[in-house]
N, C-alpha and C positions, 0 to 999 in steps of 0.2 A: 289110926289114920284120920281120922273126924277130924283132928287138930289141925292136920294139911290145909283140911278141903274148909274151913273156917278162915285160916288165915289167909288163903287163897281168895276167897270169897271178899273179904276187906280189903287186899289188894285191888282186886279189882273194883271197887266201888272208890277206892283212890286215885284208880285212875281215870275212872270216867268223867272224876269230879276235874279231870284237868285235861280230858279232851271234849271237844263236840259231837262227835259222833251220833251218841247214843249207841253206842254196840258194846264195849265191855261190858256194860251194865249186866246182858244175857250173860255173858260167861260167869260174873257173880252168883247169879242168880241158881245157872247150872250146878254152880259149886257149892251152893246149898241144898241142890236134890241129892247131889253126890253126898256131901255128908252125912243127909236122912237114908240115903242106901248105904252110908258105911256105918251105921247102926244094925241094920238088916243084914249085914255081908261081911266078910273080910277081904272078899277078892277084890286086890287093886282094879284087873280087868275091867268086873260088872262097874266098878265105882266111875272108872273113867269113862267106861261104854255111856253110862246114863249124863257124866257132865260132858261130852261132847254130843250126844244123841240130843241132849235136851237145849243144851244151849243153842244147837244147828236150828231145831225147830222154833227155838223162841226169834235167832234172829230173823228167819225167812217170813217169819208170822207176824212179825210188827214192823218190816221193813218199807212198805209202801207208805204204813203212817209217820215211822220214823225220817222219812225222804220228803212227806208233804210239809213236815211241820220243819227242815230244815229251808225247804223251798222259800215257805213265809220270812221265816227266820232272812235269809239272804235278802230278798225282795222288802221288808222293812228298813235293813241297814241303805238299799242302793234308795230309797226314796229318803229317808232321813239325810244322806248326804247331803242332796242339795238344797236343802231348806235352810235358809239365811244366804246363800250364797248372791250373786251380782249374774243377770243375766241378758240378753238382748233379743228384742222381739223380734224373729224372721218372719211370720207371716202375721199382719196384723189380726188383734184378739179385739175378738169381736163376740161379747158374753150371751148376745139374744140371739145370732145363728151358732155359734158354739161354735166359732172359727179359734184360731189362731195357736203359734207356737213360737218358742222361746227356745236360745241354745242357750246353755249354762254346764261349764265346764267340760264342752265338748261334746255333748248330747242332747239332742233335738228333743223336745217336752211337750204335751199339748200344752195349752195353757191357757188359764181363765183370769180374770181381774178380782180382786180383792172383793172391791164395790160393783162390782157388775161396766166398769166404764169402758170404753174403747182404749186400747192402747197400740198408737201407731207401731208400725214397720220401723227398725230402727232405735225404737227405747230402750235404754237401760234401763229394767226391772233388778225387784228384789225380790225372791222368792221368800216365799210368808209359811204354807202349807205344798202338801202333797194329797190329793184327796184321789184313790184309785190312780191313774196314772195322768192327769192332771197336774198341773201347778198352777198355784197359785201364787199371783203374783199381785205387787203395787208397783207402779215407776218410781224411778230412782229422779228427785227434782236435782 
């Protein structure tokens, strides 16, 4: 039975490589405790008890961290969007009181100036960076 729970085991690390989750991966993982207890065992039972008991506890047990680092994950992708993109100042940016924000592709942005300069109400900007939830911006001449 060890042969199951091996090639099981490599499935699953196949598939994780082609989803995001991070959760297959436990059930791999499971299915390699399974196969150190199908050395110790013959019973299918015990074997399956231990890769669904082990893998329930791996995923509950790295789920919050698995859930922070996809939070990042998303939250990088939505600020890397707009960077390069054309945008327009709604409320003039203004670098020394830390005024001002820009829409750009339909979402309202703080936003700061490149060089630190005033950039009127009504500029076409070009976002440069994203720094925390900031953009930064230079006008569009």
């Amino acid at each position: 039975m060890w042969q199951f729970w091996i090639i099981s085991a490599g499935v699953f690390l196949i598939l994780e490589s082609i989803t995001t989750g991070f959760l297959v991966f436990w059930f791999s993982i499971g299915s390699l405790f399974a196969l150190v207890t199908s050395f110790l065992t013959d019973s299918i039972i015990v074997q399956t008890a231990v890769f669904v008991i082990s893998s329930t506890i791996l995923i509950f047990a790295t789920r919050k961290f698995a859930n922070k680092f996809e939070e990042k994950e998303e939250e990088q992708k939505i600020t890397n969007s707009i960077v390069g993109k054309e945008g327009k100042v709604t409320i003039t940016i203004e670098p020394i009181e830390n005024k001002g924000q820009v829409r750009v592709g339909g979402e309202t942005w703080s936003a700061t100036s490149k060089n630190d300069t005033v950039i009127k109400e009504g500029t076409k900007v070009l976002v440069q960076d994203v720094d925390g939830v900031k953009a930064i911006v230079t006008p569009i001449n």
